[in-house]
Structures are given as C-alpha cells and as structure tokens.
N, CA, C, O and CB atoms as a CASP TS submission, in Angstrom:
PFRMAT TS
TARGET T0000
AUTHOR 0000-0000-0000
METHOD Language model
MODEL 1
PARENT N/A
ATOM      1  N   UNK     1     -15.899-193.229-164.744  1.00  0.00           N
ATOM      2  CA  UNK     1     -14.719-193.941-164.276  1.00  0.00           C
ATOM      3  C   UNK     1     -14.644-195.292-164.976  1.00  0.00           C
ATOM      4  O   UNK     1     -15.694-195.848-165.299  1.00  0.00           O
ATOM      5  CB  UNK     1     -14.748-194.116-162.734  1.00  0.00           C
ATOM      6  N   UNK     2     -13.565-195.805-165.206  1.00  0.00           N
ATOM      7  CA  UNK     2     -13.473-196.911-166.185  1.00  0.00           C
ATOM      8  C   UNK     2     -13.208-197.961-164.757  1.00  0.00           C
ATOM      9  O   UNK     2     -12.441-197.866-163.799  1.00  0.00           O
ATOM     10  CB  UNK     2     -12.045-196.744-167.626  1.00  0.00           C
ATOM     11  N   UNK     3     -14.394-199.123-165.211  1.00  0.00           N
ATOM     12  CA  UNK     3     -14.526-200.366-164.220  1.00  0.00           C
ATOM     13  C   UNK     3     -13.221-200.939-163.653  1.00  0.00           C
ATOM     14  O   UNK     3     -12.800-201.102-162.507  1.00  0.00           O
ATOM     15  CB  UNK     3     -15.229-201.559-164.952  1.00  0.00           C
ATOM     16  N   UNK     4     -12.522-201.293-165.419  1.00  0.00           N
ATOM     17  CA  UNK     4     -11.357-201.954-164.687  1.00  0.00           C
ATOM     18  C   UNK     4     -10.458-201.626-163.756  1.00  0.00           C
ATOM     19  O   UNK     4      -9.908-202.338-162.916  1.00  0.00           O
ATOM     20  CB  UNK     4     -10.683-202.258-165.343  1.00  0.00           C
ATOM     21  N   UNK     5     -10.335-200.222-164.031  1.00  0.00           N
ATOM     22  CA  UNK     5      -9.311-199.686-162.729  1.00  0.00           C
ATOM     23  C   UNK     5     -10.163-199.599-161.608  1.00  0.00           C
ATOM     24  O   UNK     5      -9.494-200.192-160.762  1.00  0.00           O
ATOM     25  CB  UNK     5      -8.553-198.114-162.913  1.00  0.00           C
ATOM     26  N   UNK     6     -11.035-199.302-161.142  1.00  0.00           N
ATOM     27  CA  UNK     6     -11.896-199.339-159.852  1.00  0.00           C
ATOM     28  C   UNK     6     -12.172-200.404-159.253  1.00  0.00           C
ATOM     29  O   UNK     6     -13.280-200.840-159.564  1.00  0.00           O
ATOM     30  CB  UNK     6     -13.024-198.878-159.972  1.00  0.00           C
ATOM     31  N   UNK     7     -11.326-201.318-158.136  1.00  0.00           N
ATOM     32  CA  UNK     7     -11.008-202.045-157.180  1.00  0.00           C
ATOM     33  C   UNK     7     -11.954-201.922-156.076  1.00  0.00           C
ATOM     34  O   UNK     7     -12.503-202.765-155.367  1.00  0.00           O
ATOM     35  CB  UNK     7      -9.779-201.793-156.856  1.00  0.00           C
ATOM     36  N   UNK     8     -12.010-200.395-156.126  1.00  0.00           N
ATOM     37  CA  UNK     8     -12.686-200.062-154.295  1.00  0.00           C
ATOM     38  C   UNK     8     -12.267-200.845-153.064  1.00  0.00           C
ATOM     39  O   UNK     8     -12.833-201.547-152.226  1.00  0.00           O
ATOM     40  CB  UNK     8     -14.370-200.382-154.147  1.00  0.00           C
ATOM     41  N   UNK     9     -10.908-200.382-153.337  1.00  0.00           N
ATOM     42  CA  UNK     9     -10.078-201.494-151.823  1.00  0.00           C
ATOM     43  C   UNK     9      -9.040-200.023-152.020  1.00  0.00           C
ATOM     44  O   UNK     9      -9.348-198.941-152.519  1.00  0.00           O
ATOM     45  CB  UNK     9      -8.997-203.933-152.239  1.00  0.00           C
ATOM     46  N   UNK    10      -7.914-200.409-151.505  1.00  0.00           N
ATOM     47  CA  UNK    10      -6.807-199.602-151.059  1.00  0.00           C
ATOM     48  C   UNK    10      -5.358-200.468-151.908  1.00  0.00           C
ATOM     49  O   UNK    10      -5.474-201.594-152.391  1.00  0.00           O
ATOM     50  CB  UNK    10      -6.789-199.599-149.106  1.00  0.00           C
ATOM     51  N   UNK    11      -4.324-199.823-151.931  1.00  0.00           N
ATOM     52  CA  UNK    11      -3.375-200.180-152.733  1.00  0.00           C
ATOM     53  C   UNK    11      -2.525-201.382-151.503  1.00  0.00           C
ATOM     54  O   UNK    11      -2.835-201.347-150.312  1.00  0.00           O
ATOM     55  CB  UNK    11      -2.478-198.655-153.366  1.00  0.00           C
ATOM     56  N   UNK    12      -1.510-202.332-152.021  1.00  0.00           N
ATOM     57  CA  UNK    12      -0.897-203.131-151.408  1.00  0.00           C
ATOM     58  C   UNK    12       0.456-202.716-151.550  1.00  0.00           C
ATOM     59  O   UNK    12       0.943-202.058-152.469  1.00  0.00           O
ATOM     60  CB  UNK    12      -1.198-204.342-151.760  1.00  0.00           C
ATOM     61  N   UNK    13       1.004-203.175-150.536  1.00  0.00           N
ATOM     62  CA  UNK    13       2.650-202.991-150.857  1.00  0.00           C
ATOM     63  C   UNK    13       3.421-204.170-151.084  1.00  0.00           C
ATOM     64  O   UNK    13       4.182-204.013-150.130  1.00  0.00           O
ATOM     65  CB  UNK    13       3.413-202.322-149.702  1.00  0.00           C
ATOM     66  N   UNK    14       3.701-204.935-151.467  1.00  0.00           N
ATOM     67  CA  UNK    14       4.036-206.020-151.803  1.00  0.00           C
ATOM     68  C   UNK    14       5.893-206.387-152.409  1.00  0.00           C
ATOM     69  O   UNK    14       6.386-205.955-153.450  1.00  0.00           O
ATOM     70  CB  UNK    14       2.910-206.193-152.771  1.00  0.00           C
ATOM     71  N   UNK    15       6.578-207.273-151.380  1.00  0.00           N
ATOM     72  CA  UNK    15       7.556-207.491-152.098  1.00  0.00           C
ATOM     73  C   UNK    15       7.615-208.586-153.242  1.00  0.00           C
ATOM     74  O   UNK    15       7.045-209.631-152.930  1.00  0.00           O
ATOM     75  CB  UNK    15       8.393-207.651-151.271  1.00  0.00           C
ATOM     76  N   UNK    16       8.356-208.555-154.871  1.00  0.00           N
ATOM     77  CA  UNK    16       7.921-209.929-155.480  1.00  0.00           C
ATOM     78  C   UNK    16       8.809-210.859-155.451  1.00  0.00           C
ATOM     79  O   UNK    16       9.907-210.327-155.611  1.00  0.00           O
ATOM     80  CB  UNK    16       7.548-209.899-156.788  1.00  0.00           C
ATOM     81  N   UNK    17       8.903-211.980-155.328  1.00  0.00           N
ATOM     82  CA  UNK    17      10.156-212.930-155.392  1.00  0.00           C
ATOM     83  C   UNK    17       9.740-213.550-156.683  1.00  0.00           C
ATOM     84  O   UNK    17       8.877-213.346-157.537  1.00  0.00           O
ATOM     85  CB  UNK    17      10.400-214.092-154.047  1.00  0.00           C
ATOM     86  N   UNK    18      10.945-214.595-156.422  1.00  0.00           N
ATOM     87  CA  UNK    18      10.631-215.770-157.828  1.00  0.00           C
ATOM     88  C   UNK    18       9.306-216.695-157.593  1.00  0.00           C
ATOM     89  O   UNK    18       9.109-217.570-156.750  1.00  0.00           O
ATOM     90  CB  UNK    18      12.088-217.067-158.015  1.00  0.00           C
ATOM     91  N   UNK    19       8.485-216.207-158.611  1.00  0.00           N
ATOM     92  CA  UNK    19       7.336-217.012-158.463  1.00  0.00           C
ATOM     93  C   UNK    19       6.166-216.745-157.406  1.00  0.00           C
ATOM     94  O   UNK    19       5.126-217.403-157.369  1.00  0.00           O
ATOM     95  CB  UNK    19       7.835-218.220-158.224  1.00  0.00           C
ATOM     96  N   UNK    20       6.468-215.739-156.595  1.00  0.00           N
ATOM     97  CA  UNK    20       5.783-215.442-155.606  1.00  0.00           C
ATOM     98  C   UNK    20       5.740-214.488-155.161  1.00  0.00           C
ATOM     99  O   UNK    20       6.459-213.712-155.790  1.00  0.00           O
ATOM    100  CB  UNK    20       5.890-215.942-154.911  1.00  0.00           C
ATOM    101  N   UNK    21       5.064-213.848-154.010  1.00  0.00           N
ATOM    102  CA  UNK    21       5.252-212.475-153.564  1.00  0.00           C
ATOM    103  C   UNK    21       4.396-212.500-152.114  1.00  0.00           C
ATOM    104  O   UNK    21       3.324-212.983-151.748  1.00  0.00           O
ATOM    105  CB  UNK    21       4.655-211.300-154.778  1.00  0.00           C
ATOM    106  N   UNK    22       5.740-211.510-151.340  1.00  0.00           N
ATOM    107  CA  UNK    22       5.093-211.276-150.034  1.00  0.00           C
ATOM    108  C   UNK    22       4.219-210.418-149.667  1.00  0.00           C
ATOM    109  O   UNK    22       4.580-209.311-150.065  1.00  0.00           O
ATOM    110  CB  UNK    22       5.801-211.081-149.287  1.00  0.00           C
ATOM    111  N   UNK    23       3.264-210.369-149.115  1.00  0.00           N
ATOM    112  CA  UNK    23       2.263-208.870-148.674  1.00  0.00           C
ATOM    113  C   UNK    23       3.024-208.138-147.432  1.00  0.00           C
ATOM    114  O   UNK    23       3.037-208.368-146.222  1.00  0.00           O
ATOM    115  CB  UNK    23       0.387-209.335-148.003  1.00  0.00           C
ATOM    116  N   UNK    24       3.735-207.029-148.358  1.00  0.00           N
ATOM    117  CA  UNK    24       4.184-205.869-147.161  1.00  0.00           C
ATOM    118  C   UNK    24       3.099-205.246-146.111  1.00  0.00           C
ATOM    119  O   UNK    24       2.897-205.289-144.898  1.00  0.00           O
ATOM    120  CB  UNK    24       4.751-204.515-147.944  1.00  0.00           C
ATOM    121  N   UNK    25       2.372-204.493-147.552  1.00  0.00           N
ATOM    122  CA  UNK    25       1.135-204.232-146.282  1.00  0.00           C
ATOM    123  C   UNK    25       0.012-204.039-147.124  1.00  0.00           C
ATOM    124  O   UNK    25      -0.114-203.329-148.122  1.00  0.00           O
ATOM    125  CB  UNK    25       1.311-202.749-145.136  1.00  0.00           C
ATOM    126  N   UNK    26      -0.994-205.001-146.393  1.00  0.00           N
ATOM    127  CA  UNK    26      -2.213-205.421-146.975  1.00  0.00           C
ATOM    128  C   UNK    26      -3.182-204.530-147.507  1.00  0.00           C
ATOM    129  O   UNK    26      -3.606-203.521-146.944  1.00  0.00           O
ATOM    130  CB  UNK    26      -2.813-206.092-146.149  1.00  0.00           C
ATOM    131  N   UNK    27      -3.500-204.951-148.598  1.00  0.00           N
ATOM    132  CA  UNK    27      -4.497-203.873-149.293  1.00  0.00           C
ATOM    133  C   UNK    27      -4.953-205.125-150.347  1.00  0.00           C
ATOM    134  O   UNK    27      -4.594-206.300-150.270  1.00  0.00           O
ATOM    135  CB  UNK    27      -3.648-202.158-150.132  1.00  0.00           C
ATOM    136  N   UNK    28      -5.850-204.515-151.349  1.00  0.00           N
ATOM    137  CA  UNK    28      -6.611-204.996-152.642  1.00  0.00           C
ATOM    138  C   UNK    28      -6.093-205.031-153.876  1.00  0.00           C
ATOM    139  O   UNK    28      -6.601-205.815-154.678  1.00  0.00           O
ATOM    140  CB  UNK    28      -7.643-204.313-152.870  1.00  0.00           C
ATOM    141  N   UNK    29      -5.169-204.337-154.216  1.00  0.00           N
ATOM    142  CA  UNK    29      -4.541-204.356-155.308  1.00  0.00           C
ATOM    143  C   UNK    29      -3.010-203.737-155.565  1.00  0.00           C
ATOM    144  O   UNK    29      -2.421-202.902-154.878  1.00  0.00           O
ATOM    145  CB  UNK    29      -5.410-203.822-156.034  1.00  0.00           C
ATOM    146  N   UNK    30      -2.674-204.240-156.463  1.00  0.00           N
ATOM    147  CA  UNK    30      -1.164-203.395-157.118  1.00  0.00           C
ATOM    148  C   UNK    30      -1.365-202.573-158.130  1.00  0.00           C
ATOM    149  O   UNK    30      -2.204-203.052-158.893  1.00  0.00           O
ATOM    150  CB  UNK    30      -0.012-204.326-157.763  1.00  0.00           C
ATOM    151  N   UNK    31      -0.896-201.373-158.534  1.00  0.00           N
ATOM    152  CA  UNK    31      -1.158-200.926-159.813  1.00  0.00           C
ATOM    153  C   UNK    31       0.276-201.292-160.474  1.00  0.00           C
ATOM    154  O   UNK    31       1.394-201.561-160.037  1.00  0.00           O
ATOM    155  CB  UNK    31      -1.638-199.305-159.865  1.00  0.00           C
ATOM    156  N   UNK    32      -0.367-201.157-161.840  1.00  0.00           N
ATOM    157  CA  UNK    32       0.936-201.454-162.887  1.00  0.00           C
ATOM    158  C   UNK    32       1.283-200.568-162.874  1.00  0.00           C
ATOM    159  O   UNK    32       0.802-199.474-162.580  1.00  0.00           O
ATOM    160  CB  UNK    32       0.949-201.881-164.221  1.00  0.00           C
ATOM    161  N   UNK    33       2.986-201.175-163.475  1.00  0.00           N
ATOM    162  CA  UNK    33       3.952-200.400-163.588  1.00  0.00           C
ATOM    163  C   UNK    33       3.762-199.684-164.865  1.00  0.00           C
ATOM    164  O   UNK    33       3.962-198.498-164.602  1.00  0.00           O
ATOM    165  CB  UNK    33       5.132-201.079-163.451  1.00  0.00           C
ATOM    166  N   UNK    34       3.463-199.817-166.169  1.00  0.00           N
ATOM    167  CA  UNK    34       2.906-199.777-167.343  1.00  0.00           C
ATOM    168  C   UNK    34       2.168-199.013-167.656  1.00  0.00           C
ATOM    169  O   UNK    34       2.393-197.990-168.302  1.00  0.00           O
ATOM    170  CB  UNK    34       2.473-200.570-167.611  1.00  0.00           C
ATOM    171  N   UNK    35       0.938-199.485-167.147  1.00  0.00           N
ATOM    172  CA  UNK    35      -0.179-199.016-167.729  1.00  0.00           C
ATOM    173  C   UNK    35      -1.193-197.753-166.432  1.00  0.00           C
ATOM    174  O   UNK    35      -1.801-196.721-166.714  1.00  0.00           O
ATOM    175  CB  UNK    35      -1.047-200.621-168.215  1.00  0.00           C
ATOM    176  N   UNK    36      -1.002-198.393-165.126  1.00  0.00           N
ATOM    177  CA  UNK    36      -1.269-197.645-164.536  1.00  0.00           C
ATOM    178  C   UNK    36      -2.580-198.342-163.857  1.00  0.00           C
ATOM    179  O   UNK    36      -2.940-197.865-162.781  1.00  0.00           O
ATOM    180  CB  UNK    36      -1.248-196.499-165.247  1.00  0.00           C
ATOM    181  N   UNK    37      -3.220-199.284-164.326  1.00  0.00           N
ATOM    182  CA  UNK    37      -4.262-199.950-163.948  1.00  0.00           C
ATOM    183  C   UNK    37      -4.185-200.387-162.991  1.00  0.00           C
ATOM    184  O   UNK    37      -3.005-200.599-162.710  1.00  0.00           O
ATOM    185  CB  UNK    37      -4.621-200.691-164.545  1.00  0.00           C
ATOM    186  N   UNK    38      -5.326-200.874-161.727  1.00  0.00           N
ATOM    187  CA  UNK    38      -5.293-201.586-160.719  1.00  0.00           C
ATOM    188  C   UNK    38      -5.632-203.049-160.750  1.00  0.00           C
ATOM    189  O   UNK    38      -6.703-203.601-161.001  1.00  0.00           O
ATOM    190  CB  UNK    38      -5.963-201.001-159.962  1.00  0.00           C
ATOM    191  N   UNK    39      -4.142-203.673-160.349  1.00  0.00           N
ATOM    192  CA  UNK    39      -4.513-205.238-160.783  1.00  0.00           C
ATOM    193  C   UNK    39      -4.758-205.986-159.124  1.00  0.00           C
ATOM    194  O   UNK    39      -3.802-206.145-158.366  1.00  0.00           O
ATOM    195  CB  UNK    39      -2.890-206.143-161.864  1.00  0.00           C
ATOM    196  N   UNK    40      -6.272-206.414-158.728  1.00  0.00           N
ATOM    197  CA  UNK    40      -6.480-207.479-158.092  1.00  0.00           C
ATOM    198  C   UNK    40      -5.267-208.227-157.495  1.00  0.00           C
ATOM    199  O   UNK    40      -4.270-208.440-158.185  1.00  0.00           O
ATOM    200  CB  UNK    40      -7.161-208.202-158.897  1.00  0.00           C
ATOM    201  N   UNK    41      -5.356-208.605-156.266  1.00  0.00           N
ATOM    202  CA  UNK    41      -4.355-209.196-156.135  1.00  0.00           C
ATOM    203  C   UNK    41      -4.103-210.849-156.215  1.00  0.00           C
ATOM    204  O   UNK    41      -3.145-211.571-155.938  1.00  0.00           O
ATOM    205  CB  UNK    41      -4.077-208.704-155.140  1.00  0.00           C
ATOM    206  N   UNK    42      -5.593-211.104-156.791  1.00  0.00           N
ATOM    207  CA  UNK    42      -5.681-212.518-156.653  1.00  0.00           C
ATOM    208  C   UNK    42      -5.673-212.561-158.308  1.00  0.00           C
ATOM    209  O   UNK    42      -5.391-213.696-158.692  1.00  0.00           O
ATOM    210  CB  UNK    42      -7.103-213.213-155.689  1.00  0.00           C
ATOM    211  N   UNK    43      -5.916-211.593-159.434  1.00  0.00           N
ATOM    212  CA  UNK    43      -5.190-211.584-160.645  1.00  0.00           C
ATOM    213  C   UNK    43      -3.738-211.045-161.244  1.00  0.00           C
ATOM    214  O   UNK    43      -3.513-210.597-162.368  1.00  0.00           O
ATOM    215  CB  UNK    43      -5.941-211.097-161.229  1.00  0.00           C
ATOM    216  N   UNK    44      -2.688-211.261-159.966  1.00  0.00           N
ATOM    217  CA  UNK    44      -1.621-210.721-160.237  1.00  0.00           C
ATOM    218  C   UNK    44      -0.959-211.511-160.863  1.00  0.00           C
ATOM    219  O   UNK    44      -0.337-211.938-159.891  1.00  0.00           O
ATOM    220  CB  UNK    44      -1.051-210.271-159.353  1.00  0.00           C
ATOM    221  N   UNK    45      -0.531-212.121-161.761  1.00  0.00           N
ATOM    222  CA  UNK    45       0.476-213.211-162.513  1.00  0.00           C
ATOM    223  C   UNK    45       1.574-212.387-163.091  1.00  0.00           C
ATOM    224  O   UNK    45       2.497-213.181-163.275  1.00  0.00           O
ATOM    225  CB  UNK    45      -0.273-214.134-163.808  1.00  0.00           C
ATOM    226  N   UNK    46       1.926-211.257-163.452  1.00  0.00           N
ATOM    227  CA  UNK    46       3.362-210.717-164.142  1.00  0.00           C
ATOM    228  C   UNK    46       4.081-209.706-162.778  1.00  0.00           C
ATOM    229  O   UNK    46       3.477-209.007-161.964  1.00  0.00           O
ATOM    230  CB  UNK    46       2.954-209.527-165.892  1.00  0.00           C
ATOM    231  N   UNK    47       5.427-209.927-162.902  1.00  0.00           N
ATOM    232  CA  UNK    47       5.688-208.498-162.218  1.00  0.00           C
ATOM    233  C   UNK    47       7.584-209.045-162.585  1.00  0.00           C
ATOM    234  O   UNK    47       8.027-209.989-163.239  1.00  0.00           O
ATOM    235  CB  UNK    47       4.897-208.201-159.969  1.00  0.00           C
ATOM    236  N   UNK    48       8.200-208.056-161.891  1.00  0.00           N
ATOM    237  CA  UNK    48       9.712-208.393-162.258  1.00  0.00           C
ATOM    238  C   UNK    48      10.170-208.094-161.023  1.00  0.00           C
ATOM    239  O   UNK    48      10.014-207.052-160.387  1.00  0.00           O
ATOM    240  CB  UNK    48      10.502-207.560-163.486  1.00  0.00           C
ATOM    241  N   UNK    49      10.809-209.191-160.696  1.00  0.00           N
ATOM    242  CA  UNK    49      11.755-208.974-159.108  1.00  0.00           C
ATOM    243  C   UNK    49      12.676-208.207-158.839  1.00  0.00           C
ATOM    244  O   UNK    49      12.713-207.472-157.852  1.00  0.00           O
ATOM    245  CB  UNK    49      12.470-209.969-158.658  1.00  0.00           C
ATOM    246  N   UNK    50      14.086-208.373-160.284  1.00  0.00           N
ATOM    247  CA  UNK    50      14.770-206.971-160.528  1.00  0.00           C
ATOM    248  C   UNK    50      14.185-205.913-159.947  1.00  0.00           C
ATOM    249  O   UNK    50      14.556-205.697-158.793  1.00  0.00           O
ATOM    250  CB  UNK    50      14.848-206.598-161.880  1.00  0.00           C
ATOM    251  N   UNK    51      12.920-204.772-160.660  1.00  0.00           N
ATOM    252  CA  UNK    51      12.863-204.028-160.482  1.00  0.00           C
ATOM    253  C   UNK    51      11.578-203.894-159.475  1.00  0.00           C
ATOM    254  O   UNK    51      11.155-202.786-159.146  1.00  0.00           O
ATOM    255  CB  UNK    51      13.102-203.577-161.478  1.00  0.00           C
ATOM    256  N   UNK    52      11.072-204.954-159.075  1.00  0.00           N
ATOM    257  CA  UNK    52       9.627-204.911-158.107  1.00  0.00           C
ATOM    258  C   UNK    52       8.759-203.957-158.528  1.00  0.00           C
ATOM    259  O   UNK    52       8.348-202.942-157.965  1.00  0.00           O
ATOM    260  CB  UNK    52       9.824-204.557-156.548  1.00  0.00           C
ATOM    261  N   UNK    53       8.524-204.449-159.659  1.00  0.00           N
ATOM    262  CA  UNK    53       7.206-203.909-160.480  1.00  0.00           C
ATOM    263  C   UNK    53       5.925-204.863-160.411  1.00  0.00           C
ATOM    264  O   UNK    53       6.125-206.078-160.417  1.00  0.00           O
ATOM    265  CB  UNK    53       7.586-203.751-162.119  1.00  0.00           C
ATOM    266  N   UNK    54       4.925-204.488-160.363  1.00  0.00           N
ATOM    267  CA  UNK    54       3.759-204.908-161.229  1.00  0.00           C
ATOM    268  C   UNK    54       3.189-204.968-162.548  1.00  0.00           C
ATOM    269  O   UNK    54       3.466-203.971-163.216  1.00  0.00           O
ATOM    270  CB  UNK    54       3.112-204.507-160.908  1.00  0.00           C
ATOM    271  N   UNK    55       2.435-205.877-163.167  1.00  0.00           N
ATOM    272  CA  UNK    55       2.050-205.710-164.942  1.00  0.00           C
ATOM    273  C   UNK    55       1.040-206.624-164.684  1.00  0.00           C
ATOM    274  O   UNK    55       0.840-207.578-163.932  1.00  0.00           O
ATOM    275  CB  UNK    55       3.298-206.223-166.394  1.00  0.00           C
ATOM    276  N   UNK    56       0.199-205.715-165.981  1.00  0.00           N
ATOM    277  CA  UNK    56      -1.615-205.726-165.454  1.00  0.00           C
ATOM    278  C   UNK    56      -1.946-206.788-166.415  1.00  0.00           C
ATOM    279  O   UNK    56      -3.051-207.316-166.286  1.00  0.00           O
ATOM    280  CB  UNK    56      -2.799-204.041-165.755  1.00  0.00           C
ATOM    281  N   UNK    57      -0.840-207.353-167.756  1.00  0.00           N
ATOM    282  CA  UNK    57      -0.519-208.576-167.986  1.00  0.00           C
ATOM    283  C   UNK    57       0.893-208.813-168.882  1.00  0.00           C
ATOM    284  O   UNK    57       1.918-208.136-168.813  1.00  0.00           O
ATOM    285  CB  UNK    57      -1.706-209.120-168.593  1.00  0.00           C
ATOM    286  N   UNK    58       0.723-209.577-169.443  1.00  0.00           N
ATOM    287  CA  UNK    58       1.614-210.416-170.605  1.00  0.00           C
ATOM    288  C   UNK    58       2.419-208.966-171.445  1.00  0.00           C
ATOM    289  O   UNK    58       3.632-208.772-171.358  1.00  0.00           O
ATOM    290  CB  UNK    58       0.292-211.567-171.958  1.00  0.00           C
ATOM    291  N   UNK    59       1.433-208.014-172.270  1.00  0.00           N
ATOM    292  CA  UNK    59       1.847-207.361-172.863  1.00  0.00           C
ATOM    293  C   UNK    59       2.589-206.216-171.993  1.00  0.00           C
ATOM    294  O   UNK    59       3.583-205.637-172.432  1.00  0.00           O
ATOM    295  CB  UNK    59       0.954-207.143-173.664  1.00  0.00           C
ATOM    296  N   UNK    60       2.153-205.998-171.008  1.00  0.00           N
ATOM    297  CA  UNK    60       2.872-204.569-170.233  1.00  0.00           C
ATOM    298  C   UNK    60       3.831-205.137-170.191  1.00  0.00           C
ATOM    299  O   UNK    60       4.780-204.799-170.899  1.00  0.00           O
ATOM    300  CB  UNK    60       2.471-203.866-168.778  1.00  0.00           C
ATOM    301  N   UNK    61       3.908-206.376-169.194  1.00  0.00           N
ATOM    302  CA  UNK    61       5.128-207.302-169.544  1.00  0.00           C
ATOM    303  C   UNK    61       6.260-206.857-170.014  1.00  0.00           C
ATOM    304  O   UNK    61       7.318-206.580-169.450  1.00  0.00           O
ATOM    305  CB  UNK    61       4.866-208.172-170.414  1.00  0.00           C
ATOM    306  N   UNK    62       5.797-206.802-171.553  1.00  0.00           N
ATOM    307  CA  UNK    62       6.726-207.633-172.347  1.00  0.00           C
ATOM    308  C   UNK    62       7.311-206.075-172.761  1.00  0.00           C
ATOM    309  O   UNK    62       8.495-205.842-173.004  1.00  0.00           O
ATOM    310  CB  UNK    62       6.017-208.901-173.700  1.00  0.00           C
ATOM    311  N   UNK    63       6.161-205.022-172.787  1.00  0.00           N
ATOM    312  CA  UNK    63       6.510-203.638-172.971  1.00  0.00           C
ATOM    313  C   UNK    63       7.624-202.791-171.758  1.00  0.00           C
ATOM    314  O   UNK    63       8.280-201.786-172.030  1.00  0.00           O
ATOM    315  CB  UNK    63       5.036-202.944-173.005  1.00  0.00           C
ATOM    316  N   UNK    64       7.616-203.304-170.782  1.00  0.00           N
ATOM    317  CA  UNK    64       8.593-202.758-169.785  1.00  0.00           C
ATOM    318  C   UNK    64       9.444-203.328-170.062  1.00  0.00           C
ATOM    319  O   UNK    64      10.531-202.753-170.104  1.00  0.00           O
ATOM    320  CB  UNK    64       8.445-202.792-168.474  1.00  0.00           C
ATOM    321  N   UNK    65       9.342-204.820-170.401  1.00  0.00           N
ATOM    322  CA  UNK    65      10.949-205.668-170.861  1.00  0.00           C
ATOM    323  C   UNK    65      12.041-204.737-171.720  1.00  0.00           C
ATOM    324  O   UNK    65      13.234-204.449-171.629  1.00  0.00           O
ATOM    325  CB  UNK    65      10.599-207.166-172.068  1.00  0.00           C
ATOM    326  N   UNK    66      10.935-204.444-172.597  1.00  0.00           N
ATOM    327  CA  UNK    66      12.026-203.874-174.066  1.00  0.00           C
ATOM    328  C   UNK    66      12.463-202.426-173.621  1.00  0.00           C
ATOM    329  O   UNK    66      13.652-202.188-173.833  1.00  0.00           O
ATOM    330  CB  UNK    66      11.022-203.676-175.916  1.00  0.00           C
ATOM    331  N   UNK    67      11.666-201.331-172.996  1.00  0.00           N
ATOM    332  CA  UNK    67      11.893-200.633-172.389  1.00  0.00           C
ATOM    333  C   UNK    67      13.197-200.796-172.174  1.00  0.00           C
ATOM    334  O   UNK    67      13.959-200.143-172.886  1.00  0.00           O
ATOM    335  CB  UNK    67      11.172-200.581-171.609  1.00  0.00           C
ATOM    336  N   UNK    68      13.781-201.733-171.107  1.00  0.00           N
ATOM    337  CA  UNK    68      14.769-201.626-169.880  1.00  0.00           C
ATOM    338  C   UNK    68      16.308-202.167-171.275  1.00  0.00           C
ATOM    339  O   UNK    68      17.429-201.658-171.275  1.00  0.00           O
ATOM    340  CB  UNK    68      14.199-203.176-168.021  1.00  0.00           C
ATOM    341  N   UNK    69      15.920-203.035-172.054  1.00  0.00           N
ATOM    342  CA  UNK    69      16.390-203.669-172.699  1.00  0.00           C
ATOM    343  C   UNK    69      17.052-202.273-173.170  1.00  0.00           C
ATOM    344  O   UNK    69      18.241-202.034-172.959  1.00  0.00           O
ATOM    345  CB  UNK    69      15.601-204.663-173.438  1.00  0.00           C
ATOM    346  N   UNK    70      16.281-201.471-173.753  1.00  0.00           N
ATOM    347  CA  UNK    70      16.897-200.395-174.591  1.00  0.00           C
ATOM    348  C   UNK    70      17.618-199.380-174.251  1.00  0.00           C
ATOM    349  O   UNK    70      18.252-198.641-175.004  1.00  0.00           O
ATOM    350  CB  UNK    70      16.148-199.859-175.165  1.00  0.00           C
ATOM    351  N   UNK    71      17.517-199.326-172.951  1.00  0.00           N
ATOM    352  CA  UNK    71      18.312-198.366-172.329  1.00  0.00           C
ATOM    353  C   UNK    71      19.510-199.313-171.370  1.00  0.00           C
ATOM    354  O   UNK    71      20.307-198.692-170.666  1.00  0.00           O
ATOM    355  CB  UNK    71      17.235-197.298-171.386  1.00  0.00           C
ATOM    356  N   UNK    72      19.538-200.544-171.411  1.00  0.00           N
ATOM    357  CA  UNK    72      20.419-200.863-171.443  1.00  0.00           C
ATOM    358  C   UNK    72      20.571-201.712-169.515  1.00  0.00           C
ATOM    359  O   UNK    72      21.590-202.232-169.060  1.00  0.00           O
ATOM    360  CB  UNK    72      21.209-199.592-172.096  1.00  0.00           C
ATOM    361  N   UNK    73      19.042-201.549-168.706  1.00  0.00           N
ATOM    362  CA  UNK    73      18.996-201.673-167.798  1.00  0.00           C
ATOM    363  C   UNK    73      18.748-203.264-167.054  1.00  0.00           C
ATOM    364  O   UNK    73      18.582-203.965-168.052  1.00  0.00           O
ATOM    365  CB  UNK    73      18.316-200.771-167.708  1.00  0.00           C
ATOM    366  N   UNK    74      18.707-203.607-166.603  1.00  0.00           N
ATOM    367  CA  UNK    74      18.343-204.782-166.025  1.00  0.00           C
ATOM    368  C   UNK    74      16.908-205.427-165.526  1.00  0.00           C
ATOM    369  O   UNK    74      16.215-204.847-164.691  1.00  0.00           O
ATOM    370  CB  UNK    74      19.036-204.722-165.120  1.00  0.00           C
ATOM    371  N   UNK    75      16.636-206.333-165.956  1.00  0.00           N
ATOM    372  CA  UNK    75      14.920-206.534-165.749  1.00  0.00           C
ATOM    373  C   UNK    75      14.651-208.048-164.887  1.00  0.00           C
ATOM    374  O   UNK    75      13.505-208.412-164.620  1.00  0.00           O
ATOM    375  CB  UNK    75      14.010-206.659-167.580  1.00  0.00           C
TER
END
C-alpha cells in the first residue's frame, strides 16, 4: 500500500468556501478530486468552491483548472 494515501482515519465531508472550509462531517481526510489521494485535513490548502472539490496540491490544481477550462465549464 502506498504511505501517502494511507491516513488510517475515515473520509470527511466538508463544505469549501473562500479561503476556508466547513466540516460537514468529521473525519481525517479529503480525497482528491484528481489524483485520488488522501489529503490530511490539516494539509488541505487547494480545492475549488465552484465545484467543491479537493486537490492533493498546486498541480492537480492547476490540472482540473484546464480540464474545466476546456470543456468550457466553470471552476
């Protein structure tokens, strides 16, 4: 099993706002939208409010950005 994804907690539900985010219902982590990884919730820094995603960083980011971009969707 690859470390980084293994949390050993339970998933969170989380709404994101600007700059912040509420805990729907409490758990250990978010997985990305992206990549699929489980991101800590105390290393969560990317996600998009538009679509209330998670990103495990900078690059998933920037990879869901262009995604939405190309099909013409809203991010």
């Amino acid at each position: 099993m690859n470390r980084m994804n293994d949390t050993g907690g339970t998933p969170a539900r989380l709404s994101y706002l600007d700059g912040d985010f509420e805990i729907i219902l409490p758990g250990d982590y978010v997985v990305c939208a992206v990549t699929g990884r489980h991101i800590p919730l105390g290393d969560l820094r990317y996600w998009s409010v538009s679509r209330q995603e998670a990103y495990a960083d900078a690059a998933a980011s920037h990879e869901a950005y262009a995604a939405a971009l190309k099909k013409g969707e809203a991010f």
